[in-house]
C-alpha distance (Angstrom), angle and dihedral (degrees) to the residues before:
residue distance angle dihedral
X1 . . .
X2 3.78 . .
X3 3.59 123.8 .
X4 4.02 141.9 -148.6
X5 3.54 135.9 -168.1
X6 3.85 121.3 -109.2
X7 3.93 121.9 -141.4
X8 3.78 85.8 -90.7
X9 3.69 98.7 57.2
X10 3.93 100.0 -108.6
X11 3.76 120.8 130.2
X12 3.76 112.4 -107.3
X13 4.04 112.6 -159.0
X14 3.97 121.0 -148.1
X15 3.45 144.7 170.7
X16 4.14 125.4 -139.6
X17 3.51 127.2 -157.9
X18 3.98 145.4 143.0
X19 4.12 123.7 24.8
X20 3.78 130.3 -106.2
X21 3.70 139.3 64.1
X22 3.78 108.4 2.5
X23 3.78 113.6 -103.4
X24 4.08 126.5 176.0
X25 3.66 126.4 -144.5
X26 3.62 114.4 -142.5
X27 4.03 120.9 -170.3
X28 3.37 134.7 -140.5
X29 3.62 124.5 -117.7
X30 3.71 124.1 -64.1
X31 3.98 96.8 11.8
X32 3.68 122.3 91.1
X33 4.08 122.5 -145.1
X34 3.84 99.2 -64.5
X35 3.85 90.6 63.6
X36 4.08 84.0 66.4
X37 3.90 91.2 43.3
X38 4.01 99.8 107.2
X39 3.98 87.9 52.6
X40 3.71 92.3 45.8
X41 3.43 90.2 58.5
X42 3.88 99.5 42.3
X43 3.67 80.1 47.1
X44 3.74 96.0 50.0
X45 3.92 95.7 70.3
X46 3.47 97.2 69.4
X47 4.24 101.8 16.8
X48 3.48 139.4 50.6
X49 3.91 97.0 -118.2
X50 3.91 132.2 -159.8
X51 3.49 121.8 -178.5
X52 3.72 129.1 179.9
X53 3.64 154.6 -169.8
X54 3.61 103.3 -111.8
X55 3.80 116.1 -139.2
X56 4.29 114.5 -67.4
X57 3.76 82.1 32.1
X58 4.14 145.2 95.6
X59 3.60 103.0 -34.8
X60 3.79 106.3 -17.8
X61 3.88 133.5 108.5
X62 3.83 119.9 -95.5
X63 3.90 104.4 -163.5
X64 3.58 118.7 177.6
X65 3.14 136.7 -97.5
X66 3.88 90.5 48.1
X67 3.29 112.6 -150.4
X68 3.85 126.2 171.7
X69 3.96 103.9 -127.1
X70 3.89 83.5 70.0
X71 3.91 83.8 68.1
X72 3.21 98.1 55.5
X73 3.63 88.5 47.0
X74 3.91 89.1 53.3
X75 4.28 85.6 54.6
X76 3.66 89.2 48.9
X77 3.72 97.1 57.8
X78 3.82 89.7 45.1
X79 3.76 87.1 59.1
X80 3.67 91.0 54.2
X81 3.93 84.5 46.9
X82 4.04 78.6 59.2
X83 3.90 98.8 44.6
X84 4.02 103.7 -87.8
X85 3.82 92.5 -62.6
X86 4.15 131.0 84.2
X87 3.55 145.8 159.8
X88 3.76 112.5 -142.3
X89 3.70 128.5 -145.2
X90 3.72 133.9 -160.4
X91 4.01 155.6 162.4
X92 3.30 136.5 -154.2
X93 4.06 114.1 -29.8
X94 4.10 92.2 1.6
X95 4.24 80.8 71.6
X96 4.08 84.6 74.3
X97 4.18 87.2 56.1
X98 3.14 98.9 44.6
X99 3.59 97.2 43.2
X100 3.76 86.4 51.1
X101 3.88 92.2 48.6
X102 3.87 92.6 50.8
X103 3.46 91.8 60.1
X104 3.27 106.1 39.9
X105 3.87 94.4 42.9
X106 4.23 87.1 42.6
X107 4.06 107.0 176.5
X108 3.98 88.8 27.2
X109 3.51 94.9 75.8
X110 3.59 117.9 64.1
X111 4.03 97.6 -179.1
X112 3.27 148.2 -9.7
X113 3.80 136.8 -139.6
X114 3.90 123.7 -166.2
X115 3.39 129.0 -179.3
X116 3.84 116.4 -168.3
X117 3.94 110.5 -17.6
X118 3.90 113.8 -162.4
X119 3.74 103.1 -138.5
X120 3.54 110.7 143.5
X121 3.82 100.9 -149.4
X122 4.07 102.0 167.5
X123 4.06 133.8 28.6
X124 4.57 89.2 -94.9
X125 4.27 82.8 106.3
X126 3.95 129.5 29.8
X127 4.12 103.2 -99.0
X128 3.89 119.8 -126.6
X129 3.59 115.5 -72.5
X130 4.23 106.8 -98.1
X131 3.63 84.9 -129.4
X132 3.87 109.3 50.8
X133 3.46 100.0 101.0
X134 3.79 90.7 59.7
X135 3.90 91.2 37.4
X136 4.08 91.2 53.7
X137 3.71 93.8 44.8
X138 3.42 88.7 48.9
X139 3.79 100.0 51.3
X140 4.54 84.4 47.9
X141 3.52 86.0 57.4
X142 3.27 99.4 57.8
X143 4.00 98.2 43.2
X144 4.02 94.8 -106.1
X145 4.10 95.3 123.5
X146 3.35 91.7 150.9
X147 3.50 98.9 48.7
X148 3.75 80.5 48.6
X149 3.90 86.2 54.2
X150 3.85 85.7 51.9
X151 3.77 97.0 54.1
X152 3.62 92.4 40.8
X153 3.70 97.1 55.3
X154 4.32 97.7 42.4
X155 3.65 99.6 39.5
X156 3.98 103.6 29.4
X157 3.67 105.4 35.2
X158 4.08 96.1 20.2
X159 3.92 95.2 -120.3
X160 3.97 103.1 174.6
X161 4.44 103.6 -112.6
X162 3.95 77.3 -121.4
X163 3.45 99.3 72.0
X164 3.51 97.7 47.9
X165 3.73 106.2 90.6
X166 3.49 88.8 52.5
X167 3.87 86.0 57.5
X168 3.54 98.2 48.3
X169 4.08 88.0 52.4
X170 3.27 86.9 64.8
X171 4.21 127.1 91.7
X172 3.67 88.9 -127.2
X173 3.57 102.9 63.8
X174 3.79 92.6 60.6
X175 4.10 84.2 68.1
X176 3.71 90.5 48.2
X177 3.76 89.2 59.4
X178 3.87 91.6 51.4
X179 3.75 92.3 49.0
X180 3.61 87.6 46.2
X181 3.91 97.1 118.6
X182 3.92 90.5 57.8
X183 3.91 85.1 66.0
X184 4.02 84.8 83.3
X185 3.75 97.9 39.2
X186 3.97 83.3 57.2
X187 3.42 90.9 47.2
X188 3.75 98.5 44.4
X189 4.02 80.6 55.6
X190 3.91 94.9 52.6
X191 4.28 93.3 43.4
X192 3.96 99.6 142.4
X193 3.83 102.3 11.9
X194 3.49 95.4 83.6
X195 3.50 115.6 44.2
X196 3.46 106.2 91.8
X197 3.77 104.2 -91.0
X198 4.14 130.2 90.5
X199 3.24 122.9 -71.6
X200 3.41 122.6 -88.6
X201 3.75 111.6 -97.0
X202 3.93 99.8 -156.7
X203 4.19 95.2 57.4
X204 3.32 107.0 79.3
X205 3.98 133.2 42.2
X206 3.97 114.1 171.1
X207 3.18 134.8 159.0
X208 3.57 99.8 -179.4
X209 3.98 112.7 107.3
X210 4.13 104.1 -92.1
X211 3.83 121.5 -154.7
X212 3.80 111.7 -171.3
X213 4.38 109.5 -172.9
X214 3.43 125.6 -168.4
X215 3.90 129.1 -171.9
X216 3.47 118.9 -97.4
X217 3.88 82.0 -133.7
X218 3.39 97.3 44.5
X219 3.69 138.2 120.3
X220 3.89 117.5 -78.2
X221 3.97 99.1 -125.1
X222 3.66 83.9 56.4
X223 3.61 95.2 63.7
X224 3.72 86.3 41.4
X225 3.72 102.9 54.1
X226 3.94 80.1 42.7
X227 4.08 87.0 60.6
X228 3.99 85.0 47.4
X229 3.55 102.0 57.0
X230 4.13 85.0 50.0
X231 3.94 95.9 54.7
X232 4.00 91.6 52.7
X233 3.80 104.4 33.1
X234 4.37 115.1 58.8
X235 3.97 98.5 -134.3
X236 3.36 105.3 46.4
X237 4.13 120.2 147.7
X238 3.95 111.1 178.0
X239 4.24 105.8 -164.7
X240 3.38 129.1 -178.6
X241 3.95 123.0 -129.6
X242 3.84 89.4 -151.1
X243 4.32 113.9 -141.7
X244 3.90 91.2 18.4
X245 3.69 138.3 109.2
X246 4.04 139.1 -159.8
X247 3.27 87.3 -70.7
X248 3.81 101.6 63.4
X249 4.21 95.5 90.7
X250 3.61 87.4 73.9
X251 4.17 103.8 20.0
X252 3.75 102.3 42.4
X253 3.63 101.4 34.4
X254 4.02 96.7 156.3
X255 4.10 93.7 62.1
X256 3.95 92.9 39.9
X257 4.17 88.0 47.3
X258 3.89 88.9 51.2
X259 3.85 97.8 39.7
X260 4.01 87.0 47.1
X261 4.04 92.4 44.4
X262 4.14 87.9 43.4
X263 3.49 91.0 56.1
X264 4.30 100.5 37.8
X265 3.95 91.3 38.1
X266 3.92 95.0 40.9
């Protein structure tokens, strides 16, 4: 890993690898870098590649009060890392960063890729729960990540309470309970883009070419939200990745790397 420092002074870990156009990484919430690593390296054959453990995570700072600007900051100095110019990549709740960071950082980012954003743009899925920032933060402060894990996965993403034992039996769930406090820094990112209503139309201006994918097998509202984004933002692509699910950005890494490189390569 080698490291810069943000704007802010905190230490921002990264990784480096392949050659060609500059691409970066962005992961979801509660995962660090290595969760990204079989995309990276599908990625790597055609793109320079960073990936990173975004702030709270891996080897990166966590100084309080978070606030998400300092993310975007963090991207920024990646992209200097890269020469002034990136691409930016990212599943599931890293779309809301990255969308943030293209606007905000305008002729910086020459592209985006997102694979299966979560907004919640209509009444076809429950919205987030008004209150789940303060609930999530509350249950960190008081040592109950797991429970935090719990709440996070049933009322955010909609995981039936039935399929969390299995969950918790697995290895992976004890590193969701350590990230637990970057379940509100997500959230703080996502405020008003998934509560049921359309998305705002005064948050976002990019430029950059956009490709939004969603899983052939996916959930409806993704596809919708997907359709969303396109009628407020002026280059918008919605693709299909045909015979995958939300999970593909981090199980199927070889058809997301070629859709993504299709699409930023032309």
């Amino acid at each position: 890993m080698r490291t810069i420092t943000s704007t802010d002074g905190t230490t921002i870990a990264y990784e480096q690898t392949g050659s060609g156009p500059a691409i970066i990484v962005v992961s979801n919430v509660a995962e660090d870098h290595a969760a990204v690593a079989g995309l990276v390296t599908a990625l790597a054959k055609d793109f320079t590649v960073i990936s990173f453990d975004r702030r709270g995570r891996g080897a990166s700072g966590d100084p309080q009060p978070y606030d998400p600007a300092r993310e975007i900051e963090d991207i920024s100095a990646l992209i200097d890392v890269l020469g002034g110019t990136a691409a930016l990549a990212g599943g599931s709740g890293a779309c809301g960063l990255a969308l943030d960071a293209a606007s905000a950082l305008g002729d910086k980012v020459s592209g985006l890729y997102l694979y299966e954003p979560p907004f919640i743009v209509d009444g076809s899925r429950p919205p987030v729960p008004a209150d789940s920032v303060e609930h999530l933060e509350a249950l960190v402060a008081a040592g109950k990540r797991s429970e935090a894990s719990e709440y996070f996965m049933t009322e955010v993403v909609g995981v039936p309470a039935e399929y969390l034992p299995m969950m918790k039996a697995d290895p992976s769930w004890e590193q969701m309970a350590a990230y637990a406090h970057t379940y509100s820094y997500e959230l703080q990112i996502w405020r008003g883009l998934q509560d049921g209503k359309p998305l705002p139309t005064d948050r976002w201006a990019i430029d950059a070419p956009i490709a939004v994918a969603v899983g052939g097998n996916g959930e409806a509202f993704m596809r919708t939200g997907a359709e969303a984004l396109a009628a407020i933002l002026p280059n918008v692509t919605v693709l299909t990745l045909a015979d995958h699910d939300h999970g593909a950005f981090w199980a199927a890494p070889d058809p997301v790397a070629e859709q993504a490189r299709t699409f930023l390569l032309g």
